[in-house]
C-alpha positions as CSV (number, residue, x, y, z in Angstrom):
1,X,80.1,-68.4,53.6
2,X,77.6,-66.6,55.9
3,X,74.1,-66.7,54.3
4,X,74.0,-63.1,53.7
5,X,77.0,-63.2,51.7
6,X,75.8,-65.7,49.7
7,X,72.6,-63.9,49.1
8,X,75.0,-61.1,47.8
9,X,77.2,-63.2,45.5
10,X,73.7,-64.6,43.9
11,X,72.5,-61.4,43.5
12,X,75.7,-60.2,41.6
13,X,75.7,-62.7,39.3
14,X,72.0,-61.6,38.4
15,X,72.8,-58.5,38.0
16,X,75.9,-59.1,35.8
17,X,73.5,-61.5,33.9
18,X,70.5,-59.1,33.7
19,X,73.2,-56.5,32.1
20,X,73.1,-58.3,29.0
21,X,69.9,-57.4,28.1
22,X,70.2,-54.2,29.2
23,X,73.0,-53.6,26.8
24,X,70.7,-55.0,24.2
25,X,68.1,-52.6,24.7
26,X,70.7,-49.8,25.0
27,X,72.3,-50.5,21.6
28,X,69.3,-49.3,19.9
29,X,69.8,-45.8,20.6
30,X,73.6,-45.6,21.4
31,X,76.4,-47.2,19.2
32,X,78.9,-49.9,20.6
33,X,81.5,-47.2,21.9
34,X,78.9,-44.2,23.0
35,X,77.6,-47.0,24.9
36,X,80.3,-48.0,26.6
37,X,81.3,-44.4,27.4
38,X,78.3,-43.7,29.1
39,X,78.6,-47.2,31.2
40,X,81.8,-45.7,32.6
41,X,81.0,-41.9,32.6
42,X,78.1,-43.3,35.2
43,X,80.8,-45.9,36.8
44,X,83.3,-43.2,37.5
45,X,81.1,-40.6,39.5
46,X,82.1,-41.7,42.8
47,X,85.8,-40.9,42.3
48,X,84.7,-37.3,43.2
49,X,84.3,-38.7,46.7
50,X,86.7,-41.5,47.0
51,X,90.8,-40.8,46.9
52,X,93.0,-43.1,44.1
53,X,93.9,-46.1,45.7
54,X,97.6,-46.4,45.7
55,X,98.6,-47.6,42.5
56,X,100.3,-46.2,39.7
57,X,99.0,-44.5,37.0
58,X,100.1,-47.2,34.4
59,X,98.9,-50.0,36.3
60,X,95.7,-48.5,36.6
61,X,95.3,-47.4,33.0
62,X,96.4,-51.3,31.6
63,X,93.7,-52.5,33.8
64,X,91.3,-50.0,33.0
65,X,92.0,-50.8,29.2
66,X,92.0,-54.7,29.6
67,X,89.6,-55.4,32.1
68,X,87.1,-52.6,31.6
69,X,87.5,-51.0,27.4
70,X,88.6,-53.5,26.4
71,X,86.4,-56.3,27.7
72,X,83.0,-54.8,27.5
73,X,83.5,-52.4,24.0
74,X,84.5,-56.1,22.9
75,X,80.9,-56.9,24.0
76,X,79.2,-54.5,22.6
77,X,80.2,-54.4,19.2
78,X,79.4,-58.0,19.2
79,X,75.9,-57.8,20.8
80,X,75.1,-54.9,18.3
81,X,76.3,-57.0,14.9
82,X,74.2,-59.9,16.0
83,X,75.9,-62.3,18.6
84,X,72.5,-63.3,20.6
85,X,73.2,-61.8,24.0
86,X,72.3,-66.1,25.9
87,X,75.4,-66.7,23.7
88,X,77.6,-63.5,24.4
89,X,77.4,-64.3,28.3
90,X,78.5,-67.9,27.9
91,X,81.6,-66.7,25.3
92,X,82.5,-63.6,28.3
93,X,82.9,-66.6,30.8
94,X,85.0,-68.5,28.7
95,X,88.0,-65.7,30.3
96,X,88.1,-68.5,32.6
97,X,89.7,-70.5,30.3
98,X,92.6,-67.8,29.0
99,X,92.8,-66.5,32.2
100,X,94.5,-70.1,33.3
101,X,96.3,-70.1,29.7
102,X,97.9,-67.0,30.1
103,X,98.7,-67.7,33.9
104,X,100.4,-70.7,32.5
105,X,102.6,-68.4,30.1
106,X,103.1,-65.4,32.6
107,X,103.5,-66.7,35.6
108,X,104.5,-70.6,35.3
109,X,101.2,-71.8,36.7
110,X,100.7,-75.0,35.7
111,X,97.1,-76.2,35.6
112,X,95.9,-79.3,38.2
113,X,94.8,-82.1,36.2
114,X,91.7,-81.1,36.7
115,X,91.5,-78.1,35.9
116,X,93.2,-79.4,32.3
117,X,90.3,-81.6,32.0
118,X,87.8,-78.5,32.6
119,X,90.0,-76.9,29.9
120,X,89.8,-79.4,26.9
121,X,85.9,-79.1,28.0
122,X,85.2,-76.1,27.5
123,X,87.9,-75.7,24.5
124,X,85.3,-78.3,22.9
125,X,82.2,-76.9,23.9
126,X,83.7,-73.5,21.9
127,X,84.6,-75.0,18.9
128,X,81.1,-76.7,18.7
129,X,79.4,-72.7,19.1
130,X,82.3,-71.9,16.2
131,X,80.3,-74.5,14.2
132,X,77.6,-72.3,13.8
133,X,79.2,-69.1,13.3
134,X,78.0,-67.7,10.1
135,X,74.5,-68.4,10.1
136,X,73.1,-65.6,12.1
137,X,75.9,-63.1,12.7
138,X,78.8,-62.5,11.3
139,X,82.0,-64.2,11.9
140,X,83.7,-60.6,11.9
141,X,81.0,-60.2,15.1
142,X,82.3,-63.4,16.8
143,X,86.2,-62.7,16.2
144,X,85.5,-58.9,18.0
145,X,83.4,-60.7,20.5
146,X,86.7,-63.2,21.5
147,X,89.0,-60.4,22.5
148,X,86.2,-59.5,25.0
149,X,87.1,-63.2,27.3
150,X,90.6,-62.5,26.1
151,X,90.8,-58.7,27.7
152,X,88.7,-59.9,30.5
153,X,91.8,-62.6,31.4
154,X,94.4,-60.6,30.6
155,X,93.2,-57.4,33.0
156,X,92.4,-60.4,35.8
157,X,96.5,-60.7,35.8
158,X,97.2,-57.3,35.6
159,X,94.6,-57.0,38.8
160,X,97.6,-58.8,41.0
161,X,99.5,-55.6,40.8
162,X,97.1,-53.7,42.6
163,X,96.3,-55.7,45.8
164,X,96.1,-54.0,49.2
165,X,93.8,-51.5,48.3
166,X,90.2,-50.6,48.8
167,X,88.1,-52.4,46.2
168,X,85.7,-49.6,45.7
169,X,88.2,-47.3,45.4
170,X,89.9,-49.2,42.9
171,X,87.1,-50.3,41.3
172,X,86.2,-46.4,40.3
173,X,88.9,-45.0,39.8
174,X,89.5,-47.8,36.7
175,X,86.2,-46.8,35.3
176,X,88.0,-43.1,35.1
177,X,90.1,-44.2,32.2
178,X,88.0,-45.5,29.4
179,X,85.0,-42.6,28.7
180,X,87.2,-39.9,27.4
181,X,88.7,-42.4,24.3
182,X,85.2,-44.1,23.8
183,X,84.1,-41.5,23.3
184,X,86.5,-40.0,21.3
185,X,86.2,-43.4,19.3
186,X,82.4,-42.5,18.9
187,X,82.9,-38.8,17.5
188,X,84.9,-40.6,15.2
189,X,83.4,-43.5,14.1
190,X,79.7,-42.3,14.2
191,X,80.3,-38.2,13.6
192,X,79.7,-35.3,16.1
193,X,76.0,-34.9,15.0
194,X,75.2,-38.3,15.4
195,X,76.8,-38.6,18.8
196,X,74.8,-35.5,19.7
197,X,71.8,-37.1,18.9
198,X,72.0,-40.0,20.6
199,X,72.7,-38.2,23.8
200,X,70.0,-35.1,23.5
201,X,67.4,-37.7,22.3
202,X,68.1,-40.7,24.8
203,X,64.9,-42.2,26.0
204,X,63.8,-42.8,29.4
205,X,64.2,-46.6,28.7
206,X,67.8,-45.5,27.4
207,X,68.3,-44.2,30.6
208,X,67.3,-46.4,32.9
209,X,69.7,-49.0,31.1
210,X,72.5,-46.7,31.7
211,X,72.2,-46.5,35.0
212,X,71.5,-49.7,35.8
213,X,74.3,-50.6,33.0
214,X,77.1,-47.8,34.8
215,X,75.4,-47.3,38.2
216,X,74.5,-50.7,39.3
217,X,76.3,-53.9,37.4
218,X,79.5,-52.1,37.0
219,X,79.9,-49.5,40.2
220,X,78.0,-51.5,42.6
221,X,77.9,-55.1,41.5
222,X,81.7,-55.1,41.1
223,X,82.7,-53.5,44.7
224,X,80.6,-56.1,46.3
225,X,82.1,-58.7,44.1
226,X,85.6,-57.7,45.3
227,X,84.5,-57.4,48.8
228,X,83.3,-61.1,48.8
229,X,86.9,-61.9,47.5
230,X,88.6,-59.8,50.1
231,X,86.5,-62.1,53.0
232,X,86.6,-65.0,51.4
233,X,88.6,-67.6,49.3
234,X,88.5,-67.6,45.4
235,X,87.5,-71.0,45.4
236,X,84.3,-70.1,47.4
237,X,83.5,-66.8,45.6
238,X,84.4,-67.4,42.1
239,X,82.2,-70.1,41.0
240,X,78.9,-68.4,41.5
241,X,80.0,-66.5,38.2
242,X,79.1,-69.2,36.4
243,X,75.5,-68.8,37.2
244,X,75.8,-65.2,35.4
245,X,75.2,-67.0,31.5
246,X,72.6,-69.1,32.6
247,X,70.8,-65.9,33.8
248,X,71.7,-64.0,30.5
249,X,70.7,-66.6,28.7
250,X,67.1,-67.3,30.5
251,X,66.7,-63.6,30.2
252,X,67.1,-63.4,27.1
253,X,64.9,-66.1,25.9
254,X,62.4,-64.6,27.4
255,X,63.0,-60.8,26.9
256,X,63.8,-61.5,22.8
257,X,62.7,-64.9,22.4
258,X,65.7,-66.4,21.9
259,X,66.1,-69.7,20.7
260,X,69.4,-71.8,20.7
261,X,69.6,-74.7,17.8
262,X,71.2,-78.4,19.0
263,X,74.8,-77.8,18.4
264,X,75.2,-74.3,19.4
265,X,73.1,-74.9,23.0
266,X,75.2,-77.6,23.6
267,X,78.2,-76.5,22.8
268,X,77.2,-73.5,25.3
269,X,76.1,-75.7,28.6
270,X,79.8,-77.8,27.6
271,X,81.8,-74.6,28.1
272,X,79.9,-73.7,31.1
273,X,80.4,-77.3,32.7
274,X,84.0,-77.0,31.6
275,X,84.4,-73.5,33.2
276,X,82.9,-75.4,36.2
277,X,85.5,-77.7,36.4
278,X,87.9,-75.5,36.4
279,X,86.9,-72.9,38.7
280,X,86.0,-75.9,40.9
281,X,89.3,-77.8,40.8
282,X,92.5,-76.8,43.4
283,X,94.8,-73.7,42.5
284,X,97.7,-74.3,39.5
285,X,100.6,-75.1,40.8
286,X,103.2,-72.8,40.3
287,X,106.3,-73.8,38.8
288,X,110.0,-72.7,40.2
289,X,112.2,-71.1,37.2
290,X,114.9,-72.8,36.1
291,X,118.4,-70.4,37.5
């Protein structure tokens, strides 16, 4: 990779690691789906200058709703019952895991040995966080947190329907889908009035984490992501997402202070090695069907 472009992938994985604590600070003033509205609302504006890539309107939407609602609402809600936001950005690249799982079940993939290794890795290093589930959030909190990775993997398979097109294009024209039910979830989960308040009362700090939430880590950061992807290999691009948790996590510790207790920190650095493994390891083999 040209130096530049590495440069760029680094800085994207800040960025998506710095967003964690800016959804922390948002979620005192705006609940888990107003939030999330807004992060798109913001995401979205370009597709008033950009056409809709060809795709259809139902693969857009399932991707919208896995890889976008679905995966970062999941985040939310978890982040605002108490999952410390270091551990919600190790659990988010855990998609890595179900994203080979599911591969396996869709598309006959079959994982190198390697990458099975990386697996039953970062499998352990998960159970070992599960261990200490219950102590300072809610296992409800971790449960809604687990269909974030799970949405995350599932919209990265439904993203192979839509190759051949711009990315930015793409990109914003999925963050079209999800305002209008979030926040139709939000009127009806947190009332009109209180929905009205949030918005007429945001802060400037409120603000700027929006647009950095919407404007930056999701318009910006993820068009350069899929521009890296489009130049280069996978295998090249892919593993600098696992330095996103590490930057979550450092940020966060110093942002909130916090702290991470034996089992729990290292069951987190034994998911990120496994993910490392994986994402490092050759491409699954795929596996001809059986007439």
């Amino acid at each position: 990779m040209k130096p530049v472009d590495v440069s760029l992938a680094v800085m994207v994985a800040v960025i998506w690691g710095l967003a964690f604590v800016a959804s922390r600070i948002a979620l005192d003033e705006f609940s888990p789906a107003l939030m999330t509205a807004l992060r798109f609302a913001i995401a979205a504006l370009p597709c008033l200058l950009v056409p809709r890539p060809k795709v259809s309107w139902p693969v857009l939407i399932s991707i919208s709703l896995t890889l976008f609602l679905g995966q970062f609402l999941a985040q939310a809600y978890g982040i605002a019952h108490g999952v410390p936001v270091g551990l919600t950005s190790v659990i988010v690249q855990s998609q890595a895991l179900f994203t080979i799982a599911f591969a396996v079940i869709t598309f006959r993939e079959l994982p190198t040995p390697m990458q099975t290794i990386g697996i039953g890795v970062a499998t352990a290093g998960l159970l070992m966080i599960c261990g200490t589930v219950g102590f300072d959030f809610s296992v409800g909190a971790f449960a809604v947190l687990m269909i974030s990775p799970i949405s995350f993997a599932i919209g990265n398979l439904l993203l192979r329907q839509a190759r051949d097109v711009p990315m930015f294009d793409l990109f914003a024209w999925l963050c079209l889908v999800p305002p209008l039910p979030l926040l139709a979830l939000a009127l009806v989960t947190d009332g009109p009035q209180a929905t009205w308040h949030s918005l007429s009362h945001m802060s400037l700090t409120g603000l700027i984490c929006m647009l950095g939430l919407g404007g930056v880590s999701t318009s910006i950061a993820y068009w350069l992501w899929g521009r890296l992807l489009r130049d280069y290999t996978a295998a090249q691009v892919v593993p600098f997402a696992l330095l996103v948790p590490f930057v979550g996590a450092g940020a966060s510790s110093i942002v909130f202070g916090e702290t991470f207790g034996p089992l729990r920190l290292s069951g987190m650095i034994i998911v990120v090695f496994g993910i490392a493994v994986m994402l490092l390891s050759k491409h699954p083999r795929a596996v001809p069907k059986i007439a």
